[in-house]
C-alpha positions as CSV (number, residue, x, y, z in Angstrom):
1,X,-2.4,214.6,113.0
2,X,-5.3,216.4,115.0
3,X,-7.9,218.2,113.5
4,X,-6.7,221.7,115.3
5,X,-3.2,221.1,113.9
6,X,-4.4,220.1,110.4
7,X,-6.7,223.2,110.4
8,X,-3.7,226.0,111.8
9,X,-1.2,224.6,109.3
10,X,-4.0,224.6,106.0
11,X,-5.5,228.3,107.2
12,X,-1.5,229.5,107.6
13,X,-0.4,228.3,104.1
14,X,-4.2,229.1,102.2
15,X,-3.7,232.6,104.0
16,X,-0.2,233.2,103.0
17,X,1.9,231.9,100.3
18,X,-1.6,230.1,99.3
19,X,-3.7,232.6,99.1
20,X,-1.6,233.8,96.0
21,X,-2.2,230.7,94.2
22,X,-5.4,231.4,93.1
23,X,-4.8,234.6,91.9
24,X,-6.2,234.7,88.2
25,X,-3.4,235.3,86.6
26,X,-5.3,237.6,83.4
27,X,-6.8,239.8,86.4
28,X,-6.1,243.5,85.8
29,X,-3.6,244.6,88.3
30,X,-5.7,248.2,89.3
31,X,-8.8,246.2,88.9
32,X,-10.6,245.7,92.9
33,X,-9.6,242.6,94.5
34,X,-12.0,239.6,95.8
35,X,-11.4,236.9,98.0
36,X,-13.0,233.8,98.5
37,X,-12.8,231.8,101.9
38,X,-14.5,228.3,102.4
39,X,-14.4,225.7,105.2
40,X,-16.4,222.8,106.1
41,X,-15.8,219.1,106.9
42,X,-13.5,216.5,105.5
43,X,-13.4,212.5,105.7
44,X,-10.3,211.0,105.0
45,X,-8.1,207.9,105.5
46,X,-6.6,207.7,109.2
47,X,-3.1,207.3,107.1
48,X,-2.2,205.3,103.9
49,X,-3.9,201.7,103.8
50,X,-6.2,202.0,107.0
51,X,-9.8,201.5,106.9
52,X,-11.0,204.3,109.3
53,X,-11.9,207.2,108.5
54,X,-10.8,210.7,110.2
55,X,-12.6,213.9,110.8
56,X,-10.6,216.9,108.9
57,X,-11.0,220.5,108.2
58,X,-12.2,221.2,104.8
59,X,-10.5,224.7,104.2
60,X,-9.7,226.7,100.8
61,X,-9.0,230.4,100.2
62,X,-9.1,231.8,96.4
63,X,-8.4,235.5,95.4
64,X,-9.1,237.3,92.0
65,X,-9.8,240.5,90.6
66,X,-12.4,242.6,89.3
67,X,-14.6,240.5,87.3
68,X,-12.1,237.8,86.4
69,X,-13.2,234.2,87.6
70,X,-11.6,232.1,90.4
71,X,-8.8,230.2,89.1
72,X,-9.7,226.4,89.3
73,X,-7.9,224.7,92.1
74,X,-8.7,221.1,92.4
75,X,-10.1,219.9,95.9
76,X,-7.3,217.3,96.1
77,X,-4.6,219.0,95.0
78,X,-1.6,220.2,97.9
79,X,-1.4,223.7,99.4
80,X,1.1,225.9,97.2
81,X,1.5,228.5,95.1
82,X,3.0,229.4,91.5
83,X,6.7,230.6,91.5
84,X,6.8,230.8,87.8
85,X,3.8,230.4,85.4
86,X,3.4,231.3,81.4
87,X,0.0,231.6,79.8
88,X,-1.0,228.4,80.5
89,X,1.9,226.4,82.6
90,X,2.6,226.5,86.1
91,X,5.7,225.7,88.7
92,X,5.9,225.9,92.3
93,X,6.0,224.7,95.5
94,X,3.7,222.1,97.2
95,X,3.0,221.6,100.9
96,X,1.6,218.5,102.4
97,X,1.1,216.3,105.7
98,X,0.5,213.5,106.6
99,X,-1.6,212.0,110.2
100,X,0.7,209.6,112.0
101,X,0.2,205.5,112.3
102,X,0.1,204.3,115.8
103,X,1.5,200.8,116.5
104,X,-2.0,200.0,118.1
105,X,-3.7,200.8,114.5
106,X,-2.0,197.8,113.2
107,X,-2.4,195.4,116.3
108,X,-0.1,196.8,118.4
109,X,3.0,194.4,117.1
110,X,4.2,196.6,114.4
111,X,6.1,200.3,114.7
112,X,3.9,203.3,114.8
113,X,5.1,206.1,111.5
114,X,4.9,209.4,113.1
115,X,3.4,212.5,111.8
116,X,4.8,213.8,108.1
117,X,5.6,217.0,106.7
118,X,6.1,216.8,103.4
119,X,7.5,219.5,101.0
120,X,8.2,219.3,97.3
121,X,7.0,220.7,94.1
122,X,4.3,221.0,91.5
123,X,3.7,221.5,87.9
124,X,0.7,221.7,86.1
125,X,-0.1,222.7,82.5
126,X,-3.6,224.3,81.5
127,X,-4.3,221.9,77.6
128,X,-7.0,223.9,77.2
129,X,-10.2,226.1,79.8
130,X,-11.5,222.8,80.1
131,X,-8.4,220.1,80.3
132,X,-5.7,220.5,82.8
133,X,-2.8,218.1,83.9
134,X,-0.9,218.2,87.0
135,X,2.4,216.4,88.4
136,X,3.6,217.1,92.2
137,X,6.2,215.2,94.6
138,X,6.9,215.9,98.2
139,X,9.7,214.7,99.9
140,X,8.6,213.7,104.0
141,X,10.4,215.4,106.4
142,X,10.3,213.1,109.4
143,X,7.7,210.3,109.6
144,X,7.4,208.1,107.1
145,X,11.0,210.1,105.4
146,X,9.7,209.3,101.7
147,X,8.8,210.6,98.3
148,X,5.1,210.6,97.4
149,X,4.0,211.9,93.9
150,X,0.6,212.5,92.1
151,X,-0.3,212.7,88.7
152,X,-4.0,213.8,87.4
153,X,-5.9,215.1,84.9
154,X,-9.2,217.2,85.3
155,X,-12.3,217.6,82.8
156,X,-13.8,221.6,83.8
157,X,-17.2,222.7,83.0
158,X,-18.1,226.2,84.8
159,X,-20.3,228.7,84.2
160,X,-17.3,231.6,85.5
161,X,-18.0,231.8,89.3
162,X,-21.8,230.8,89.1
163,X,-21.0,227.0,89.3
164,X,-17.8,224.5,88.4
165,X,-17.9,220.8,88.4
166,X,-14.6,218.9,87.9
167,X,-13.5,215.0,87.7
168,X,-10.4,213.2,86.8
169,X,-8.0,210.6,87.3
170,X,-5.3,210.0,89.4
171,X,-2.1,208.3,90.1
172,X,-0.6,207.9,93.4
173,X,3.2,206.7,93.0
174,X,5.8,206.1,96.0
175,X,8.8,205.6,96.9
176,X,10.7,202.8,98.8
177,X,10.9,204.3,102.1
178,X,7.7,205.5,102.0
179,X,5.9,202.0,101.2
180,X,8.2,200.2,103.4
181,X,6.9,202.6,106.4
182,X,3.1,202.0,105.8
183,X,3.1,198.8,104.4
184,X,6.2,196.9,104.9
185,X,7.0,194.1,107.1
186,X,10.3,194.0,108.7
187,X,12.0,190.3,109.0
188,X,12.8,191.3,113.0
189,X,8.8,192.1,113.1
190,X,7.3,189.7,111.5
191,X,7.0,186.8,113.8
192,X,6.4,188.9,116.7
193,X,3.3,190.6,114.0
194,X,2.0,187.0,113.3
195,X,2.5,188.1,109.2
196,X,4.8,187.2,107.0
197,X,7.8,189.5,106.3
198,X,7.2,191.7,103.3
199,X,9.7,194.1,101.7
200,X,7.4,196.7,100.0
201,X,9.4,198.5,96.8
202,X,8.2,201.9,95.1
203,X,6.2,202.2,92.4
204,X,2.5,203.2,91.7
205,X,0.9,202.7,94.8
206,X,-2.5,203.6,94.3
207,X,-5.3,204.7,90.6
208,X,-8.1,206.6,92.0
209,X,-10.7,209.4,90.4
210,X,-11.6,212.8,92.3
211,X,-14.3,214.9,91.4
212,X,-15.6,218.2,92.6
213,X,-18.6,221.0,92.7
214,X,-19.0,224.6,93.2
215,X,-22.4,226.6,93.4
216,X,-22.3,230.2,94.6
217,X,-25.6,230.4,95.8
218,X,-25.8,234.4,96.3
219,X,-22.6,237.2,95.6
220,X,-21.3,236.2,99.0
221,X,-22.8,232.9,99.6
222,X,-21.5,229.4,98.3
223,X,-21.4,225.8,98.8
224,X,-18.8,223.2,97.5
225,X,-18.3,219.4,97.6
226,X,-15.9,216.7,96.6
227,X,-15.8,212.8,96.6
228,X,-12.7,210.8,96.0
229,X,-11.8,207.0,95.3
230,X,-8.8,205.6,95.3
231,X,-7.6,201.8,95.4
232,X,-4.2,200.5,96.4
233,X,-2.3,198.5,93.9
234,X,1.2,196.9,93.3
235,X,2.6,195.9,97.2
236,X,0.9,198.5,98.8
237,X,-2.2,195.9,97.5
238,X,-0.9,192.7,98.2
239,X,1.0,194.1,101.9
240,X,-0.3,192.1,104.6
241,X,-1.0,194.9,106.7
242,X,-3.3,196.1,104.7
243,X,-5.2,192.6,104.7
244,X,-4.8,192.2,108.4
245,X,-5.8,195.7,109.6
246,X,-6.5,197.7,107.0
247,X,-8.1,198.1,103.3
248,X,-7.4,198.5,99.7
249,X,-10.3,200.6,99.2
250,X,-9.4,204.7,100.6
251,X,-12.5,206.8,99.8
252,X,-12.5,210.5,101.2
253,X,-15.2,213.3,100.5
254,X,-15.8,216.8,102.2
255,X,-18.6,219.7,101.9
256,X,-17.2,223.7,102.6
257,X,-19.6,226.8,102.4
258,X,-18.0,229.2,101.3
259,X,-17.9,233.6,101.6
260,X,-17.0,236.0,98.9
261,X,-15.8,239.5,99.8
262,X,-13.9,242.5,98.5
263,X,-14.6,245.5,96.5
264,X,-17.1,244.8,93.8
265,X,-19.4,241.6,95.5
266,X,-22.5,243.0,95.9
């Protein structure tokens, strides 16, 4: 995936059905509306198991009411929005994508996985202002044609929309097809690959921690980071494309500044 792709398809759902996913959901209806936009720099994995590193936009949009903090969105997390939420539980759709593998990333003997859209679902319950869980899958549409799922928790300290910090764990589990695309080894590759043939089955594919910060610095001004860690396991571990051209380790971090507007920032 290219940076200017990456960047037109995050903007279009953060500034569509996204921006409605931070909408505080306690906000008073007649109450004047705000809107927070922030973009900056990402690094990220290439794609699943490689050990470069790829330049990203770093984009979020957050809306809200009156005097009614941002909701918390973690920096990880896929684009989407809730389609049904109670007082503290929330349902919707999640968007994601995924860059493309060429064959010359892994030596030049082993298919390329082409660019992924990926489309599924989320649900995430609030324990309490300072505790939230999350579950999404998306199903790839194209590409790699599997199911990739995250679970997480986040720890929330904030001062309302002064400052935020946030860190948690995560678990990264996949299906078949999807394992088998970025980390399998077909019989009819292998010797032509030089690596042994390896049939990659689903299952957690990677344990990780993210953690994030917010500062607004004046009533429009702001400034947020992230770091992220996480560390393949199970086949996507022991795959021999990852020990031949890649890495276990897939650590991504990214800095925005941001700018509030709307009735009532002054």
């Amino acid at each position: 995936m290219t940076m200017m792709t990456r960047f037109a398809l995050t903007l279009l759902i953060a500034t569509g059905c996204g921006a409605t996913t931070a909408m505080a959901q306690d906000a008073d209806a007649d109450a004047p509306r705000r809107t927070r936009v922030g973009l900056g720099p990402q690094l990220v994995p290439r794609y699943p198991g490689s050990d470069s590193i790829a330049l990203r936009p770093f984009v979020d949009v957050s809306r809200t009411r009156g005097d009614t903090p941002f909701a918390f969105e973690a920096p990880d997390e896929s684009a989407g929005f809730p389609i049904l939420r109670g007082d503290r539980f929330q349902f919707g759709p999640a968007i994601g994508f995924e860059g493309r593998r060429r064959s010359r990333d892994v030596g030049g003997r082993l298919p390329g996985v082409g660019a992924t859209f990926e489309l599924g679902g989320f649900v995430q319950y609030a324990v309490s202002d300072a505790f939230r869980l999350r579950v999404e899958a998306r199903q790839g549409l194209g590409g790699h044609k599997g199911l990739i799922g995250v679970v997480g928790a986040d720890y929330i300290a904030r001062d309302a929309d002064r400052w935020l910090f946030s860190i948690g764990p995560r678990v990264t589990l996949a299906g078949a097809r999807y394992n088998r695309a970025y980390f399998g080894v077909a019989a009819a590759d292998a010797a032509f690959a030089g690596l042994p043939a390896f049939k990659a089955d689903g299952g957690v594919q990677a344990v990780g921690a993210t953690a994030g910060a917010l500062r607004q610095l004046t009533p429009h001004w702001g400034v947020s980071a992230y770091a992220k860690y996480d560390r393949l396991v199970g086949d996507p571990g022991r795959s021999p494309v990852v020990r031949a051209f890649g890495s276990r380790s897939q650590p991504s971090a990214g800095l925005a500044l941001s700018y509030t507007f709307g009735a009532g920032v002054h």
